[in-house]
C-alpha positions, -999 to +999 in steps of 0.1 A: -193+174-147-198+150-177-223+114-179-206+089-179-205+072-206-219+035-216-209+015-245-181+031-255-141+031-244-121+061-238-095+073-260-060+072-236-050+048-215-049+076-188-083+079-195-091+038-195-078+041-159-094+073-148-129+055-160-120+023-142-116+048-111-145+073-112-171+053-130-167+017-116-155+026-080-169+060-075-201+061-096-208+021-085-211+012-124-197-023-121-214-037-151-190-015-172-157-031-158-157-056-192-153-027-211-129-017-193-105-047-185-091-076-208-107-110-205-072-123-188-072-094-167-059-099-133-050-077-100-018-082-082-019-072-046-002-084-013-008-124-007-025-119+026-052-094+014-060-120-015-066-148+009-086-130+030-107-103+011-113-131-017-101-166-011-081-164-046-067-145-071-085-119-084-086-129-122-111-121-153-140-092-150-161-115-128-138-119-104-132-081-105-166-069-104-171-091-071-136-075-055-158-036-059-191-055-044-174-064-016-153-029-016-187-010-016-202-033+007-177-029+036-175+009+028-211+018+012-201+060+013-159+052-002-148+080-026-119+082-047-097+110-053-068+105-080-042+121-066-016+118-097-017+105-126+007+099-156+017+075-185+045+064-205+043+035-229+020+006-221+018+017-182-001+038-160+007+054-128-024+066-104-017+075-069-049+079-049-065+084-019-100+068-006-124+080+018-155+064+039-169+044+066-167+009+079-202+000+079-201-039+063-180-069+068-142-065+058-112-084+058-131-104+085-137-081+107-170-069+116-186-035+110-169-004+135-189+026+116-152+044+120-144+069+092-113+053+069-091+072+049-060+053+030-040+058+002-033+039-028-009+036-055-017+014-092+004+005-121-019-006-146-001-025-176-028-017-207-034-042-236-051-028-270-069+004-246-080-020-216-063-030-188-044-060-187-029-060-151-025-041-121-002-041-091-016-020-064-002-013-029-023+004-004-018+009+032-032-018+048-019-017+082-030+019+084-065+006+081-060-023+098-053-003+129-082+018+126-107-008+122-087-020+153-074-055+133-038-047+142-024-036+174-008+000+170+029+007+163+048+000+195+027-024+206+061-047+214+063-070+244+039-097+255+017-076+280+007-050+252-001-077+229-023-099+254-042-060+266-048-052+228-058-091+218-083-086+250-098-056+239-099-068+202-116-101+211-144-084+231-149-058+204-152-086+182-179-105+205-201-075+216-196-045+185-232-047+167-230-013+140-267-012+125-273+002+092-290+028+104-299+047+065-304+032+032-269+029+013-274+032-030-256-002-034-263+004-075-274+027-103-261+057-119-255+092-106-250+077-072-218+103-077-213+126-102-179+112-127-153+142-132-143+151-166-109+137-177-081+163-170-068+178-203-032+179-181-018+149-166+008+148-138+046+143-150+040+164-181+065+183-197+091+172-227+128+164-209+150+147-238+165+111-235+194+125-212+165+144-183+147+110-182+180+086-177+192+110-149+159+110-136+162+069-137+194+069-125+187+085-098+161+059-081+186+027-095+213+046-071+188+048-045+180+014-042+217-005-055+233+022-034+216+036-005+199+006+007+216-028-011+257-010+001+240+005+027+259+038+014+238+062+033+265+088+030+256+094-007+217+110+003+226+140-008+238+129-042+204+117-045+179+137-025+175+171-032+179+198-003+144+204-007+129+170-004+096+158+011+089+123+017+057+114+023+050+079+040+016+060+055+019+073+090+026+039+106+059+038+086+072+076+095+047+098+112+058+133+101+070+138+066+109+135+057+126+170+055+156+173+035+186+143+026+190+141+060+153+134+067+157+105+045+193+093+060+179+091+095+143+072+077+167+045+062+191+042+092+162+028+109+158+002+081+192-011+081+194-008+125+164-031+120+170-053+093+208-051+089+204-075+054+180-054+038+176-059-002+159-045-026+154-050-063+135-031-084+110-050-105+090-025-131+100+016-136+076+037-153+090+076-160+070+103-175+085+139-178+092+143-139+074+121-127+093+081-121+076+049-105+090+022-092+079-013-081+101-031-052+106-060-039+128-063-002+142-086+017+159-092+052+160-104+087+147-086+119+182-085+140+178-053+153+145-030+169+124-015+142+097+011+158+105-001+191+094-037+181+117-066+196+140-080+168+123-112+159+153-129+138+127-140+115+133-134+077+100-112+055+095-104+022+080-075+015+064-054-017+062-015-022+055+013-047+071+046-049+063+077-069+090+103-070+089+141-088+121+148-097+138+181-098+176+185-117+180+147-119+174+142-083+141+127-059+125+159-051+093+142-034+081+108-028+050+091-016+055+055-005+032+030+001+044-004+018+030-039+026+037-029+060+008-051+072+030-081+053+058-071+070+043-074+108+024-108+094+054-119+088+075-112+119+044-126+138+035-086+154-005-090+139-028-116+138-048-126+102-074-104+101-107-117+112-093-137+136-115-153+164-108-152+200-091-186+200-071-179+166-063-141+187-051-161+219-029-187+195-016-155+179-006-142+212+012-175+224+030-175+194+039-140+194+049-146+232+074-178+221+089-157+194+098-127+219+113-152+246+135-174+217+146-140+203+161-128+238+176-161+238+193-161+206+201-123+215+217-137+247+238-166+237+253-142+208+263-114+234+278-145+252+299-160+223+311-123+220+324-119+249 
């Protein structure tokens, strides 16, 4: 293990990021983040978790030294573990995975003491060794669910809602979690900072020609797969031995195999039947590619048994693929999914009160009945 070190910056911008990582999340050492950011830095992240976790956009060092307060204060034990990490020209990839327990106020909800584990994906644009800007997406509805601010997956007609917004609102009301042991809000060595690995993820040397297949791949999978809905082309695209790995509300098991994926983005288009996607940043390094998405649609069909809502979303995700002979190997996704059910009306804000909880459900319940409606006088101009 190595100090960390004060006063000084690192020497990569792998290593910029790392630091930003270990020693201002893991080892609590926010009074190095100006070091470590740009004065115009700024965080990009899904508009509800803005509004909620800070009332505005998280812009400048101050603003980001506040963001980790309130991180460590709603999870005083939260680790980080990089899971990968690469780099190609002024941006950085780092997949990774946090750790802890919900023992302060977050996201308006009050403490549960329930373990948390969610994942995390960053592309950090760097300016002159510092970071500049950083999209992140993290899998918010996963720990939405567990802290209990978002009904589980298949939680679908009106009576599951109105049993889950009961038990939400009471826990609400009644939960009382006391912080029973001292928690080392500050200071150094709270956790020991990791040397910088001499060998980064998506290593390696592939010529101009590896790197465009590579690329070519992923603009295939996205123009072609989802935007012409050509899901017939998987296996030009996946190879036989592929793993997807998605946040366990999205697909619970892992995705085996071209036809893994296939079934996976069937169940996209039977839900949202005008799915789009564009593809908004690509980082690729050796065999490693990243890409930033933005889709669109309408719920006309059932997603995860949830009623089709005829309501149009927006959503954002990040995927890192390893690539093997110029086609997706692996993935690990993460999605706004907790944007997504916002948006089709399936979860309340988070934090909401038992009257803002019985409003959601009214809504929710009005949205379910019109959709039936719609569904009905369609199947009757059919026929």
């Amino acid at each position: 293990m190595t100090e960390t070190r004060i006063g000084t910056l690192p020497d990569t911008a792998a290593e910029t990021v790392w630091r930003w990582i270990h020693d201002c999340g893991n080892a609590r050492r926010r009074e190095l983040v100006g070091k470590l950011v740009t004065d115009g830095f700024r965080i990009h992240g899904t508009a509800w978790m803005g509004r909620a976790w800070t009332g505005a956009d998280l812009r400048g060092p101050d603003a980001c030294r506040t963001w980790l307060l309130t991180l460590h204060r709603a999870f005083p034990d939260l680790t980080t573990t990089v899971e990968d990490l690469f780099c190609a020209g002024d941006r950085v990839v780092a997949r990774i995975t946090h750790r802890g327990s919900h023992r302060g106020p977050w996201l308006g909800l009050a403490p549960t003491g329930r373990a948390v584990e969610f994942s995390q994906t960053l592309i950090c644009r760097m300016e002159n060794g510092r970071i500049a800007e950083i999209w992140q997406e993290l899998d918010g509805l996963g720990l939405l669910i567990t802290l209990g601010g978002a009904p589980p997956m298949g939680t679908a007609g009106p009576g599951q809602a109105l049993r889950w917004a009961a038990g939400a609102a009471a826990r609400t009301a009644f939960n009382r979690v006391p912080q029973d042991r001292p928690w080392p809000w500050r200071g150094t060595g709270w956790q020991s900072v990791p040397p910088f690995p001499a060998q980064l993820s998506g290593t390696g040397d592939p010529d101009g020609t590896e790197l465009a297949a590579n690329e070519k791949a992923l603009h295939r999978w996205i123009d072609e797969c989802v935007n012409e809905q050509a899901v017939h082309i998987c296996s030009e695209i996946f190879h036989e031995t592929y793993l997807g790995h998605s946040p366990p509300h999205a697909e619970p098991e892992p995705l085996h195999g071209p036809e893994g994926y296939a079934r996976f983005i069937r169940g996209i288009l039977t839900g949202f039947p005008d799915a789009h996607a564009t593809i908004e940043d690509m980082v690729s390094a050796g065999d490693r590619v990243c890409c930033r998405v933005r889709m669109t649609g309408t719920h006309r069909g059932v997603y995860r048994d949830l009623t089709p809502t005829g309501r149009r979303f927006a959503m954002s995700q990040i995927v890192v693929c390893r690539m093997v002979d110029g086609k997706i190997a692996e993935s690990w996704q993460e999605i706004d999914g907790a944007g997504l059910l916002l948006q089709l009306g399936y979860v309340p804000r988070p934090g909401s009160r038992p009257l803002a909880m019985l409003s959601w459900f009214l809504r929710l319940g009005a949205s379910l009945a019109g959709a039936a409606g719609r569904s009905r006088t369609e199947g009757a101009r059919r026929g």
